[in-house]
PLY file of the C-alpha trace (Angstrom):
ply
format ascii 1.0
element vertex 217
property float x
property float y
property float z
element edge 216
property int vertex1
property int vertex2
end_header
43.41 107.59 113.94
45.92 104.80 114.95
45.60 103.99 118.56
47.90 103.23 121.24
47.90 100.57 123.90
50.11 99.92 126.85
51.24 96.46 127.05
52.21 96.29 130.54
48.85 96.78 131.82
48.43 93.10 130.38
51.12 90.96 130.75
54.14 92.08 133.55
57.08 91.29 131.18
56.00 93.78 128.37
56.42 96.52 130.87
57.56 99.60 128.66
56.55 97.90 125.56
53.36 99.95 123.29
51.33 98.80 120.33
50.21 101.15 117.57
47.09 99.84 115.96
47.29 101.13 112.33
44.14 102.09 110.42
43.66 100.00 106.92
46.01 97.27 105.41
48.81 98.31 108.05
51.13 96.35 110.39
50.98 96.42 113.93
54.22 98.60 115.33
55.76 98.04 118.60
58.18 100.40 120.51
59.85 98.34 122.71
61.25 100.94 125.26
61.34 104.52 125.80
64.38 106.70 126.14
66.46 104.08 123.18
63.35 102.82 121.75
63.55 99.70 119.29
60.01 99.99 116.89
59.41 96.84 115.34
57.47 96.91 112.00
56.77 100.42 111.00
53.07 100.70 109.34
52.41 101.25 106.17
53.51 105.20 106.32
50.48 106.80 104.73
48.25 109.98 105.82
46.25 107.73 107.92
49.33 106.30 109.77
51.83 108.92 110.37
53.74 107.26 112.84
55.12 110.44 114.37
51.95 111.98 116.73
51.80 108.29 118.17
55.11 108.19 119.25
55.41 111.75 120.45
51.78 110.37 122.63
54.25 108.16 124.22
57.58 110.87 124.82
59.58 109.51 121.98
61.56 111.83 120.34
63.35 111.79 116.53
66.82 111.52 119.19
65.12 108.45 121.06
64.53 106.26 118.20
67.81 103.84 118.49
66.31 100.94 115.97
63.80 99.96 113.61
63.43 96.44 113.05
61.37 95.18 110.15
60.36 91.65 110.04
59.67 91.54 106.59
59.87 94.10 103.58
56.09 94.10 102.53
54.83 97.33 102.69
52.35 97.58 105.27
55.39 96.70 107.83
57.86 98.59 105.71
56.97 101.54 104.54
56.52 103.43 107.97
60.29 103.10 107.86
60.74 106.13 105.64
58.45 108.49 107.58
60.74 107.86 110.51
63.54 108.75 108.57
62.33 112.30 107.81
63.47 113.33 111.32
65.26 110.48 112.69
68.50 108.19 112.08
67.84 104.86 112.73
70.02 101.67 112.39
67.78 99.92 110.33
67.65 96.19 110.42
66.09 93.61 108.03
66.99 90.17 107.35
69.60 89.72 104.49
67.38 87.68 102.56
64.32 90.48 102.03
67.38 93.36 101.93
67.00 92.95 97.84
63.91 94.78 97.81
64.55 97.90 100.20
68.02 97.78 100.78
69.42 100.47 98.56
66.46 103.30 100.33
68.43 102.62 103.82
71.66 102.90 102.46
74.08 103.03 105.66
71.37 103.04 108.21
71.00 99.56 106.89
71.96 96.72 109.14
71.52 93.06 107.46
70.93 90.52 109.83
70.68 86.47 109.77
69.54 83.63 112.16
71.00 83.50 115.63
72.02 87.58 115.47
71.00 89.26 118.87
69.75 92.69 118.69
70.17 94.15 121.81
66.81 96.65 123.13
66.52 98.95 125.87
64.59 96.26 127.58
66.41 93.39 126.47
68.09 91.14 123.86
65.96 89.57 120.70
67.23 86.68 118.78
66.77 86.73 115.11
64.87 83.23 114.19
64.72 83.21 110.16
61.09 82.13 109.09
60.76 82.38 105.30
57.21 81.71 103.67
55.50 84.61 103.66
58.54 86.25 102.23
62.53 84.57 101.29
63.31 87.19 104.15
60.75 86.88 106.73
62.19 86.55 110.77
60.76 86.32 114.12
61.82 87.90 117.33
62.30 85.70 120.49
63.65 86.45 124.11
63.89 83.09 126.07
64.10 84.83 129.30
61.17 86.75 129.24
59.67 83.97 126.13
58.09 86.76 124.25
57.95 86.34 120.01
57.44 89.12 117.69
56.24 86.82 114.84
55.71 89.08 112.44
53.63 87.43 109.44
54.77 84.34 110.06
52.36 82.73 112.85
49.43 84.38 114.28
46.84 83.99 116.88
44.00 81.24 116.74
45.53 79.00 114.36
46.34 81.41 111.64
49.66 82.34 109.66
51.05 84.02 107.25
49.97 84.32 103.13
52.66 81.83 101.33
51.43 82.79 97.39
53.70 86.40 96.99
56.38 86.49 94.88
59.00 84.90 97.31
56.44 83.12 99.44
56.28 79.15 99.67
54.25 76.91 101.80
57.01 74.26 102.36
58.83 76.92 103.92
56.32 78.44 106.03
55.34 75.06 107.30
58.91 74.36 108.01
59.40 77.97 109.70
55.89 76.73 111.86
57.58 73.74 113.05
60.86 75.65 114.12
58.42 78.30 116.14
56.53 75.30 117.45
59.90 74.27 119.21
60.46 77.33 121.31
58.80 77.96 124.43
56.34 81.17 124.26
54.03 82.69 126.28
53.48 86.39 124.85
52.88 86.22 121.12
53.38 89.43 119.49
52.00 88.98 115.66
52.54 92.03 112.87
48.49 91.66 112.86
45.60 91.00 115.10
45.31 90.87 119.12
48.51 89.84 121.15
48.29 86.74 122.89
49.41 87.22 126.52
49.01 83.57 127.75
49.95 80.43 126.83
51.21 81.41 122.66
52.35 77.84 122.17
48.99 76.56 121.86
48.38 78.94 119.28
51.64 78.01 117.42
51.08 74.54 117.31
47.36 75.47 116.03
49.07 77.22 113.09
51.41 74.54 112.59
48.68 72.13 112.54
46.36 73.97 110.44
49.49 74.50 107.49
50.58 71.23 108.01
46.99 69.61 106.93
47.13 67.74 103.70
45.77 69.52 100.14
43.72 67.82 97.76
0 1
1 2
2 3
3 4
4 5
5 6
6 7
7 8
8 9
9 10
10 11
11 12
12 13
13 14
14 15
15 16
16 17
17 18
18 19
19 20
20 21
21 22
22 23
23 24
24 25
25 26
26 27
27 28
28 29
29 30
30 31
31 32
32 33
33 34
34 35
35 36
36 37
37 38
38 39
39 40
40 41
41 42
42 43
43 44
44 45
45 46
46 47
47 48
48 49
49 50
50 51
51 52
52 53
53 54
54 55
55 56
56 57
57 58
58 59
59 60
60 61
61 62
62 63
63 64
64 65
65 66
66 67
67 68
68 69
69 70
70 71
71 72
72 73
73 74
74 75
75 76
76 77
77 78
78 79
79 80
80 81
81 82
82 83
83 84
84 85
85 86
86 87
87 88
88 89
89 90
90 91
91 92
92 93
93 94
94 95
95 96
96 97
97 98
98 99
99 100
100 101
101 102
102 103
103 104
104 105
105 106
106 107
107 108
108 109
109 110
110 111
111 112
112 113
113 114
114 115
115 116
116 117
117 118
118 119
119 120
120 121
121 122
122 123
123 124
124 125
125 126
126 127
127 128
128 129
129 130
130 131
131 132
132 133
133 134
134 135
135 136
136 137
137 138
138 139
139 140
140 141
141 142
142 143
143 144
144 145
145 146
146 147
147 148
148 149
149 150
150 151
151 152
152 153
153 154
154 155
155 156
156 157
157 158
158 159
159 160
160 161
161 162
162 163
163 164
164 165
165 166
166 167
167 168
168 169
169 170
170 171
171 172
172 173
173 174
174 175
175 176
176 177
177 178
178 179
179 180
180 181
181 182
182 183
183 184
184 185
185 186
186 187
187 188
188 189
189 190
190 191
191 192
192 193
193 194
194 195
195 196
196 197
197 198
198 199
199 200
200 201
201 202
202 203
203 204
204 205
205 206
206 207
207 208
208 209
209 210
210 211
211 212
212 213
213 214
214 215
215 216
């Protein structure tokens, strides 16, 4: 059974903010708020990750859901997407670039978005940072206030990032979308898989940017 964890018992600036630990090859989802909740990455959707009990754990009802943010159209973020739609209406919102491959499912719900868009949360704003790599489409999360990062499956913890050999995936991008992360200041890493990083995130970063950056023989 997925499990639940309450952010704000770790860091002070993720107060209202709850992780979903999936069960198999499925994303990390975070609801970002309560009463106009913003999830971010959905799960993969299957038996084993309903989505639904684990929000109504937290008092989110189908009315409460305001957003769904996707930072990438691979399944195991994806997919979730759809089980939310059985009872809720969501603006849905996915960077232009990965809308090609699940556009048409969202139909008006859809919301295409781009670098430097701001989607506004009950908490606060997120900047969309396009980070292509692991997909054409993939995008990053960042508030500069609070210098939190939803990195999807772009950078993660201790050094590690994202799979660059799918069908739109490239490792000149994903180093170049490393670099760009490197740049911003971050303290609370928040990665579509594995622990978050509560402390300190840049060191990780620039681990990850190191680490794709090394040459290939």
């Amino acid at each position: 059974m997925p499990q639940i964890y309450d952010l704000g018992q770790y860091s002070d600036v993720l107060k209202d903010v709850h992780l979903i630990v999936g069960e198999g090859l499925c994303s990390n989802i975070y609801v970002v708020g309560k009463e106009k909740a913003t999830v971010i990455d959905t799960g993969v959707g299957n038996r084993t990750n309903p989505v639904w009990p684990q929000l109504e754990e937290l008092g989110i009802k189908p009315e409460n859901v305001s957003k769904v943010i996707l930072t990438h159209a691979h399944h195991d973020h994806a997919m979730g997407a759809f089980i939310i739609l059985e009872r809720a209406s969501p603006k849905i919102y996915v960077h232009e670039k990965d809308t090609q491959y699940i556009a048409y499912r969202f139909g008006e719900l859809l919301v295409k978005v781009n670098e430097g868009d701001i989607i506004e949360t009950e908490l606060w704003p997120l900047e969309v940072y396009w980070t292509p790599g692991h997909t054409s489409g993939s995008m990053c999360l960042y508030n500069k206030e609070k210098k939190i990062l939803f990195s999807g499956d772009t950078v993660f913890p201790d050094g590690n990032y994202g799979r660059y050999d799918g069908e739109s995936g490239s490792l000149e991008a994903i180093i170049g979308s490393l670099e760009k992360m490197n740049k911003l200041d971050v303290e609370v890493m928040l990665a579509g898989h594995g622990s978050p990083v509560f402390s300190d995130a840049n060191k990780h970063i620039e681990q990850s940017f190191n680490q794709a950056s090394r040459p290939r023989y």
